[in-house]
C-alpha positions in Angstrom: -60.4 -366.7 -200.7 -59.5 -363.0 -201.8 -56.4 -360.8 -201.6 -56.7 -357.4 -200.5 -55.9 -355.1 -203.2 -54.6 -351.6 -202.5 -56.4 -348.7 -202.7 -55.0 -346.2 -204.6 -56.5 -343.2 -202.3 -54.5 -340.0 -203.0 -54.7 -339.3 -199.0 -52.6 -342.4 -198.6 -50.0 -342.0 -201.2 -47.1 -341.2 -199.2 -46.2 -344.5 -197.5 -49.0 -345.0 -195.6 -48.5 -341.9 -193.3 -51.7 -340.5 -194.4 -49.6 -336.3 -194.7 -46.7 -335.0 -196.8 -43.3 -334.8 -195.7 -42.7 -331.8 -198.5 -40.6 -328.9 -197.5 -43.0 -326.1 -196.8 -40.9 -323.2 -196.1 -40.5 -320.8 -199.1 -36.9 -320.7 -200.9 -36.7 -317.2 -200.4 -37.5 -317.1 -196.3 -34.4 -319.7 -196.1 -32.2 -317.6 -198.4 -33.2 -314.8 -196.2 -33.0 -316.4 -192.8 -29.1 -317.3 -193.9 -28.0 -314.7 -194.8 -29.4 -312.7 -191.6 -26.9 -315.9 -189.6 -24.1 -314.4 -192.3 -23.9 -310.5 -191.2 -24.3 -311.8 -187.9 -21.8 -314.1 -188.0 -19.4 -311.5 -190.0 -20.0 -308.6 -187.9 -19.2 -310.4 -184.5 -15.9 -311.9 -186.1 -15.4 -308.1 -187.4 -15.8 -306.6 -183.6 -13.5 -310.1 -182.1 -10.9 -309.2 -184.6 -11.3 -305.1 -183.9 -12.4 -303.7 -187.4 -15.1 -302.4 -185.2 -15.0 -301.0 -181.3 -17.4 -302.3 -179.5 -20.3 -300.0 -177.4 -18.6 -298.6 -174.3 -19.7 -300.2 -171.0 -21.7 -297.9 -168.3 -18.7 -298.1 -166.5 -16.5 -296.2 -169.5 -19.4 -293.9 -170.1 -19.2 -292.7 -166.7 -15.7 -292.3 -166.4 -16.0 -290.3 -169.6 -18.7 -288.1 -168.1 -16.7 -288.0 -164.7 -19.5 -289.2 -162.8 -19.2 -289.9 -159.4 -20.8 -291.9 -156.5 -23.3 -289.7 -154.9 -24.1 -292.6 -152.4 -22.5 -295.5 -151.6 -22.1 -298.3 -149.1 -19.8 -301.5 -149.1 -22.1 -304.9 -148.0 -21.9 -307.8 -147.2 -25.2 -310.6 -148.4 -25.6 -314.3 -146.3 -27.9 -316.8 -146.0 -29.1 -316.4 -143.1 -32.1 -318.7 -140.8 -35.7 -319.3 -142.1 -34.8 -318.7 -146.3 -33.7 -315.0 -145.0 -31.2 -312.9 -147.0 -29.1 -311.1 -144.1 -27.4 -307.8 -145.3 -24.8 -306.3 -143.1 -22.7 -302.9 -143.7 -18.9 -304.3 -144.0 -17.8 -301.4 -142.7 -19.2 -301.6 -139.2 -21.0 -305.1 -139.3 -24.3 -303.2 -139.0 -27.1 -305.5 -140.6 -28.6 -303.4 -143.1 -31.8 -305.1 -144.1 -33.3 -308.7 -143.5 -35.2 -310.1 -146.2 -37.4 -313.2 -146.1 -37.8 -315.7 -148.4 -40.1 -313.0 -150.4 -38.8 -310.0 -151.7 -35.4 -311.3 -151.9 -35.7 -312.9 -155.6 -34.1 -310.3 -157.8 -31.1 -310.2 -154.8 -30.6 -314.0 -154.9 -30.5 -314.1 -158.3 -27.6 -311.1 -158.7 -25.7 -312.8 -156.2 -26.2 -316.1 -157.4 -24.5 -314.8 -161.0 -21.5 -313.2 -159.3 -21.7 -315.9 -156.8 -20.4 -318.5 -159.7 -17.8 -316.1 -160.7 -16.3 -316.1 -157.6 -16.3 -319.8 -157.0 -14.7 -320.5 -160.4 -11.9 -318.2 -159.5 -11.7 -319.7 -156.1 -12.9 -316.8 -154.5 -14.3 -316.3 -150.7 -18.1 -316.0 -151.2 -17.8 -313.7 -147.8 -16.3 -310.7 -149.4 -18.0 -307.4 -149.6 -19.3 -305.4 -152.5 -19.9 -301.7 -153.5 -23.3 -300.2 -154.2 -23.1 -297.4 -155.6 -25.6 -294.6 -156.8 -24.1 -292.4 -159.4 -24.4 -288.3 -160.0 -26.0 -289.7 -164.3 -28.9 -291.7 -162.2 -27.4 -295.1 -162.4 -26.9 -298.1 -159.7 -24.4 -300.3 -159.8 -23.2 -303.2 -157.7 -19.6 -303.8 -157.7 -17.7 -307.2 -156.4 -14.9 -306.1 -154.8 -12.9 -309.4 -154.8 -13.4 -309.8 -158.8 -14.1 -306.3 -159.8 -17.0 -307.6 -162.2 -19.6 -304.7 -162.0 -23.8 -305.4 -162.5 -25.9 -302.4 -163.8 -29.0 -302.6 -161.9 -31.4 -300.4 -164.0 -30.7 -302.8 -166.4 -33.0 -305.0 -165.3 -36.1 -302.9 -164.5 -37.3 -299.9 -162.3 -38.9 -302.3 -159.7 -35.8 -304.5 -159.5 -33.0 -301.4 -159.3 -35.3 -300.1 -156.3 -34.8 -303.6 -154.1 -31.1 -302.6 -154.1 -31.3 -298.5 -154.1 -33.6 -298.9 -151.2 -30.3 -300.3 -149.3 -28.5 -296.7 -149.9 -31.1 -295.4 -147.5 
């Protein structure tokens, strides 16, 4: 009867595994990626602690500009039958638009964010906000029961027209 004797392959010369487990990244890319985290890190504690103002909002910029609202309606969004997204002016109970289960993705998803603020606060989810179109170009949807303000042409030409499109 024979033992087996080893082979001494150098394709299986780390444990068995048959493939290196030796760092491959170069020392300079992970000197390089750390310090990038560093200045981050130290320019973010640098704005928290006010060595440096942070940008203005679009809200500051306009007031600095004196824009005003060239159009403007408060509404009111509910679920409404069928998947449908009822709008209604909250000034005369007027339904604005109706959208159905497409088409109404981008709105769902901007009420759906301010949505969360107001339950955290313990906030009605039936209070109005403020569209407003502004004399710079802008749109802007206002919650009026937490004052938190969205820029809608932040998030793309297509989207911004879904809710400019409810000024008409």
């Amino acid at each position: 009867m024979t033992t087996a004797q080893p082979i001494n392959n150098p394709g299986h010369s780390h444990g068995g595994h048959g493939h290196s487990h030796e760092n491959t990244v170069p020392r300079g890319a992970l000197v390089m990626a750390c310090g990038v985290v560093l200045v981050t890190l130290a320019l973010t504690g640098a704005t928290q602690i006010g060595w440096i103002a942070p940008s203005p909002s679009a809200s500051d910029v306009r007031a600095s500009q004196a824009a005003s609202a060239i159009a403007s309606k408060v509404l009111r969004f509910a679920d409404g039958p069928g998947g449908t997204v009822v709008v209604t002016d909250a000034t005369n109970n007027a339904t604005v638009h109706v959208y159905g289960e497409e088409g109404s993705g981008f709105i769902r998803g901007v009420l759906r964010g301010m949505g969360r603020d107001r339950h955290r606060r313990s906030i009605p989810m039936d209070a109005p906000y403020e569209l407003n179109h502004w004399s710079d170009g802008s749109l802007s949807l206002t919650d009026t029961a937490t004052n938190r303000i969205v820029e809608l042409g932040a998030f793309g030409h297509t989207n911004r027209d879904t809710f400019a499109a409810l000024l008409k």
